[in-house]
C-alpha positions, 0 to 999 in steps of 0.5 A: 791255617793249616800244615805244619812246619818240618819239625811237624809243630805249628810254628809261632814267629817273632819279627824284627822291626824291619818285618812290620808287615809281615808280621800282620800278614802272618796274623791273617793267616792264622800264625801267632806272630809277635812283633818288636819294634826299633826300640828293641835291641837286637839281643832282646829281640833274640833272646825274646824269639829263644824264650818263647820257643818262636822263629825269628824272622829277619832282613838283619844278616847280623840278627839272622846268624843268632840261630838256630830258628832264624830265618833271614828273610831276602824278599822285598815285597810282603806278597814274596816275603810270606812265600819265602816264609811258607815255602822254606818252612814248608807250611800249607796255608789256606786263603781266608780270614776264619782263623786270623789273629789281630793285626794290631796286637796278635791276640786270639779273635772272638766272636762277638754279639752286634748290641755289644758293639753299638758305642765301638762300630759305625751305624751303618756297619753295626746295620749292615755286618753280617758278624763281627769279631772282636780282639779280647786283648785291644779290643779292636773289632773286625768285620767283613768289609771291602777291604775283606775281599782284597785281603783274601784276594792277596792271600789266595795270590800267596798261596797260588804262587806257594803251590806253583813254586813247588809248595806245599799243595 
């Protein structure tokens, strides 16, 4: 992750229910990214976003217009809804997974040691990783995969079509 938004801070983002995936993309690259679902009202979701000082990202017109740090976000894809995002904040993202977050929780990625991990990974993948990562919040553990290669494919994608719209470089 890199680049800061105009207000020259690393912006933090909360998501609505409606932006799921977005909210674990953003992990990827890096942002810290809360994530409420359909069971939260719209009023906590924005008082939540106020209190911890986060930007508001929503497809709710209604939820959008509690300002001042919302952002309503128009695009459909996840690919374009991260572009949408970057581009309006004016953020510089980098493809790669070196300081993504959990996807699941949104917790702070550690390193973690391969005879740690022997009741939590499969055999061959405990054989065969080179490192591992663990979240210390959900305990869920990482791992350069198949599924590594497309994510950052997808990132590079992102950040390409950012710089080709006029984005930060």
């Amino acid at each position: 992750m890199s680049g800061a938004s105009y207000d020259g801070r690393v912006p933090t983002f909360l998501c609505d229910a409606m932006l799921g995936s977005l909210a674990r993309w953003l992990r990827f690259f890096g942002y810290d990214t809360g994530f409420l679902g359909p069971e939260v009202a719209d009023s906590e979701v924005a008082e939540r976003a106020r209190g911890e000082g986060r930007w508001l990202l929503t497809r709710d017109h209604e939820l959008a217009a509690v300002g001042p740090r919302t952002l309503l976000v128009r695009s459909e894809d996840v690919e374009s809804q991260l572009v949408e995002v970057f581009g309006r904040l004016g953020l510089a993202p980098r493809a790669g997974l070196e300081g993504s977050r959990c996807s699941g929780c949104n917790g702070e990625l550690e390193p973690a040691e391969r005879a740690e991990l022997r009741e939590q990974v499969p055999p061959y993948v405990l054989a065969t990783a080179e490192r591992f990562r663990r979240c210390p919040g959900c305990g869920r553990v990482y791992w350069p995969g198949t599924h590594t290669e497309r994510i950052v494919r997808t990132m590079a994608a992102v950040v390409e079509r950012l710089e080709a719209e006029g984005g930060p470089p």
